[in-house]
BAFI-3210 file (N, C-alpha, C; in Angstrom, 3 decimals, decimal comma, padded with zeros to 6 digits):
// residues 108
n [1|2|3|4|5|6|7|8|9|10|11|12|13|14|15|16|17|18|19|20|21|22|23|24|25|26|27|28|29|30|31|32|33|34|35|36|37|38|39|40|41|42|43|44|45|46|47|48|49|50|51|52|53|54|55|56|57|58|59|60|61|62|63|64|65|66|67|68|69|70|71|72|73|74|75|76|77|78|79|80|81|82|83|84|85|86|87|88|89|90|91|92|93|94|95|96|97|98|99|100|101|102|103|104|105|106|107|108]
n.u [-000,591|000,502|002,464|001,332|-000,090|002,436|003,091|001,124|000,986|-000,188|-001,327|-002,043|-003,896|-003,161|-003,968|-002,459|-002,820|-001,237|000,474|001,479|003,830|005,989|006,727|009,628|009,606|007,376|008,035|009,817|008,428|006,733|008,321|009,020|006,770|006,169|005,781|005,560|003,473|003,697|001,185|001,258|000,683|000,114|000,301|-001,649|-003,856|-004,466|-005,431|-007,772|-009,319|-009,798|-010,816|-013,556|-013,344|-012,425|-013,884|-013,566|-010,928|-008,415|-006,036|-005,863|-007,916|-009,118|-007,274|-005,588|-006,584|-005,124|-002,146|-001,723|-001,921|000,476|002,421|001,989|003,136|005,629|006,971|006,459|006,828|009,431|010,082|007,956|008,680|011,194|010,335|009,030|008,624|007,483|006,370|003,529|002,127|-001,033|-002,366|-004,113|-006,517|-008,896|-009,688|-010,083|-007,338|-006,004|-005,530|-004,590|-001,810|-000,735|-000,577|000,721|003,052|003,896|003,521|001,862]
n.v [-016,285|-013,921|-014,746|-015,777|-013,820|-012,859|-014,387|-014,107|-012,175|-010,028|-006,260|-004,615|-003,086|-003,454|-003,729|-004,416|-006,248|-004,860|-006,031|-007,746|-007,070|-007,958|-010,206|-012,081|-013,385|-012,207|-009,860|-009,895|-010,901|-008,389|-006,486|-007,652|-007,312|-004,768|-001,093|-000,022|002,003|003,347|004,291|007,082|007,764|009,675|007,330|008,583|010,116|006,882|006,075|007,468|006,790|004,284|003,579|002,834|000,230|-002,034|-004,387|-005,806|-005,985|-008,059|-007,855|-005,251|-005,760|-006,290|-004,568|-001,412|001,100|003,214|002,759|000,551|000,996|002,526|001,256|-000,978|000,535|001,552|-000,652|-001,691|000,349|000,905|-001,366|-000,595|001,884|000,633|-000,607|000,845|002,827|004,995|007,773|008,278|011,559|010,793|011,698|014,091|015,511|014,804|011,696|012,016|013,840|012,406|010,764|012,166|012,830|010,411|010,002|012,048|011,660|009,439|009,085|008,028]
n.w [-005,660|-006,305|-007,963|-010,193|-011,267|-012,624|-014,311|-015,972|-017,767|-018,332|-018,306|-014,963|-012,939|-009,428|-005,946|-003,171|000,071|002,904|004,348|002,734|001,099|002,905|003,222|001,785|-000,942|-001,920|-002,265|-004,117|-006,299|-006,633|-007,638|-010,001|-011,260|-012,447|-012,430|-009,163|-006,903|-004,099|-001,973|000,133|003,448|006,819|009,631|011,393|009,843|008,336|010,567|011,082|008,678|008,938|011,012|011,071|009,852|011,362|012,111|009,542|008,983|010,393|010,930|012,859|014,616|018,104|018,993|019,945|017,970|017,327|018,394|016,842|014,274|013,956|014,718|012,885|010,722|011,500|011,471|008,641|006,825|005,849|003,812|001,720|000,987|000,124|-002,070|-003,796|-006,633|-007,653|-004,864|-003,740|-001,774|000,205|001,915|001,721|-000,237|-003,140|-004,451|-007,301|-007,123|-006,281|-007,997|-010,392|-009,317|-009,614|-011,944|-012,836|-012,106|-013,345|-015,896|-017,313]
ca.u [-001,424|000,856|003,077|000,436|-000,323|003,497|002,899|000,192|001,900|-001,061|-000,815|-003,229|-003,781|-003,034|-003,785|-002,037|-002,965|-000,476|001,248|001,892|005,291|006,603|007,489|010,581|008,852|006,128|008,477|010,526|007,252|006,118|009,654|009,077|005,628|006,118|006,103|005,040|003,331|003,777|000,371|001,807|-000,251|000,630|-000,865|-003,730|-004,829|-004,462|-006,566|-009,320|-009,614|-009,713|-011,577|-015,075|-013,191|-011,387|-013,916|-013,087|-009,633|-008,028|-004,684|-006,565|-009,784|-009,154|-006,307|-006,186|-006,060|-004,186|-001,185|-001,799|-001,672|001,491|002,992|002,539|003,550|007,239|007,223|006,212|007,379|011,217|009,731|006,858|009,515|012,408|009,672|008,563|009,400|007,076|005,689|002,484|001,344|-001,791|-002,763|-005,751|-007,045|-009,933|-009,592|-009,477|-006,018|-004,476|-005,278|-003,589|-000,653|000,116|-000,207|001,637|004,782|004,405|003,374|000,582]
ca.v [-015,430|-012,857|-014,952|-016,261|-012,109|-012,345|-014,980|-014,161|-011,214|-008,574|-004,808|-004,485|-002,062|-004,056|-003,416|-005,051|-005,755|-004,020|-007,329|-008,492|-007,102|-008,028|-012,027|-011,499|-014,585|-011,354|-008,795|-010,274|-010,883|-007,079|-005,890|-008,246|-007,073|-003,293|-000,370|000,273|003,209|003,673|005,827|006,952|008,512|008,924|007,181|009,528|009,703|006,158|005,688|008,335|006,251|002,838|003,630|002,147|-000,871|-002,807|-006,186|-006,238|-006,401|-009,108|-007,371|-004,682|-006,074|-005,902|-004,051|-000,355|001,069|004,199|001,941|-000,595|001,344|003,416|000,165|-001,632|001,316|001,245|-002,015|-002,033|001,950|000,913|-001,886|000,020|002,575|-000,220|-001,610|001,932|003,516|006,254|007,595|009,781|011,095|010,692|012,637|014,848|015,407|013,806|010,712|012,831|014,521|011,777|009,862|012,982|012,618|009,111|010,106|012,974|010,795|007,850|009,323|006,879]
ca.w [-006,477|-007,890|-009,053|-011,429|-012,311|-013,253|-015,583|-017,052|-018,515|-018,407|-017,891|-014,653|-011,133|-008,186|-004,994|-002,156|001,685|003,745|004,965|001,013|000,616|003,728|002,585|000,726|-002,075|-002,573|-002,397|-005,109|-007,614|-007,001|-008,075|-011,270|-011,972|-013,017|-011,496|-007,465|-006,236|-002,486|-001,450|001,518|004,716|008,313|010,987|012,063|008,542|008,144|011,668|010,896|007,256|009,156|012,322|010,670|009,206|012,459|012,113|008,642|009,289|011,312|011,980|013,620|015,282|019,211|018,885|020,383|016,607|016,764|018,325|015,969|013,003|013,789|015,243|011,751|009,826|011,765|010,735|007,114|005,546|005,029|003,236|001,535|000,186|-000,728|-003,069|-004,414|-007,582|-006,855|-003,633|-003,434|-000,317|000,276|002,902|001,244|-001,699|-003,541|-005,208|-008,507|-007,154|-006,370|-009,344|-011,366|-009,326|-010,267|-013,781|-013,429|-011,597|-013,534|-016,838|-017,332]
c.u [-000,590|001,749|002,622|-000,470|001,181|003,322|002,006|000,599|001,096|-001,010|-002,519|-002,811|-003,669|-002,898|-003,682|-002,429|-001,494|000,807|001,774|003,449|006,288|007,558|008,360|010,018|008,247|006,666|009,299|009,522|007,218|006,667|008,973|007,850|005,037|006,268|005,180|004,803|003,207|002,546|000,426|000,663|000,451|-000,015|-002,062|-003,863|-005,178|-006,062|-007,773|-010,466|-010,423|-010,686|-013,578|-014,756|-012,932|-012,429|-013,746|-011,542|-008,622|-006,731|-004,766|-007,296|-008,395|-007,695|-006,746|-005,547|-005,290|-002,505|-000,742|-001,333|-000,274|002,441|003,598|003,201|004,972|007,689|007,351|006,792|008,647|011,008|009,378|008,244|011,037|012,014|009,156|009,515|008,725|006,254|004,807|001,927|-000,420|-002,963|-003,673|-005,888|-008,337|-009,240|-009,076|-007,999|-005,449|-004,394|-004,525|-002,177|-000,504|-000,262|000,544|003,175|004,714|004,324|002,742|-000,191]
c.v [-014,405|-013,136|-015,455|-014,914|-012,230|-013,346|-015,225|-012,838|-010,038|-007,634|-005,095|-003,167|-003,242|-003,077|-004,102|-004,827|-005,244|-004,730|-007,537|-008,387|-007,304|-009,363|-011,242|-012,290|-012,749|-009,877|-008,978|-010,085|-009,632|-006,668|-006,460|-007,590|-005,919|-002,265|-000,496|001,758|002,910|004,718|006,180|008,018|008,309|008,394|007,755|009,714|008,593|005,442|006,165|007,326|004,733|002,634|002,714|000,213|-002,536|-003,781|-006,540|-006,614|-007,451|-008,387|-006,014|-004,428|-006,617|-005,296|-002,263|000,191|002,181|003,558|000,979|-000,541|001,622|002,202|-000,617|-000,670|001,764|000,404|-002,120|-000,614|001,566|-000,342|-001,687|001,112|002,163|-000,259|-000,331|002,470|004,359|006,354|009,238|010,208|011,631|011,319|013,108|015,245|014,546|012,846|011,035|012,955|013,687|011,217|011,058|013,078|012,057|009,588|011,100|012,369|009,849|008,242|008,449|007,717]
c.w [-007,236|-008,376|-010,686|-012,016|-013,055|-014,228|-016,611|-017,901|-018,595|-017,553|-016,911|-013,343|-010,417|-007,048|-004,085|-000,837|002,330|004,352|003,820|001,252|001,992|003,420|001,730|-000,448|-003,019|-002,953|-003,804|-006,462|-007,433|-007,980|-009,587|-012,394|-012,753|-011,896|-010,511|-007,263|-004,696|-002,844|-000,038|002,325|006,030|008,891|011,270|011,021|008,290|009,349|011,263|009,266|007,671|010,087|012,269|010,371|010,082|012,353|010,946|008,538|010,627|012,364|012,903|014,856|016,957|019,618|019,511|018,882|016,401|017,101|017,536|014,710|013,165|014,069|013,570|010,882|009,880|011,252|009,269|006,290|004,985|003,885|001,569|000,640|-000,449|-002,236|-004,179|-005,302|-007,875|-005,737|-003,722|-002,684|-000,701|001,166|002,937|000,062|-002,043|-003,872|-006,748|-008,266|-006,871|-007,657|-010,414|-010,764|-009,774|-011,428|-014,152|-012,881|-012,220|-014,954|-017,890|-018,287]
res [x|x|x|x|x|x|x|x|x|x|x|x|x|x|x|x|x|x|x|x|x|x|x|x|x|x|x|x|x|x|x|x|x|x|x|x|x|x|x|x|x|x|x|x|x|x|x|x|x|x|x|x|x|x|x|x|x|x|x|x|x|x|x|x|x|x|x|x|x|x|x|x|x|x|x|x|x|x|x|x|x|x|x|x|x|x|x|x|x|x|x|x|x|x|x|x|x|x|x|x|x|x|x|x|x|x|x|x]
***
């Protein structure tokens, strides 16, 4: 799938599951596809965000989720900030404030 966003050549938002850039194949297309925002959060934000979601999510669901999260997030951040060419945290704010960060770091 996103290698067929990279060849279709159009300016779009993507948003990736959490696993995506782990394959080096997917990590390679991102790189190709423009710029990467990292929206970064820690763990217990990430949990408090997620805590409704765990049967929608597979890599989650019977998982104890505050281990789960912080677990994948060892795993995936050095990743997650290889692939980043900016990183906004995410932490708090509305939706508004972040969306004026990324336009004020990317100059969108």
């Amino acid at each position: 799938m996103l290698q067929g966003l990279y060849l279709t050549g159009e300016e779009a938002v993507i948003s990736l599951g959490g696993g995506t850039p782990m394959r080096d194949i997917n990590a390679s297309v991102i790189r190709r596809l423009g710029s990467v925002i990292y929206l970064k959060a820690p763990a217990q934000v990430l949990v408090r965000r997620l805590e409704s979601e765990t049967e929608e999510r597979p890599m989650l669901e019977g998982y104890d989720l505050v281990q789960r999260v912080d677990s994948l997030l060892k795993e995936r951040e050095g990743r997650y900030i290889e692939l980043a060419d900016v990183i906004i945290d995410v932490s708090d704010g509305s939706i508004a404030d972040i969306c004026d960060s990324i336009i004020k770091e990317t100059g969108i």
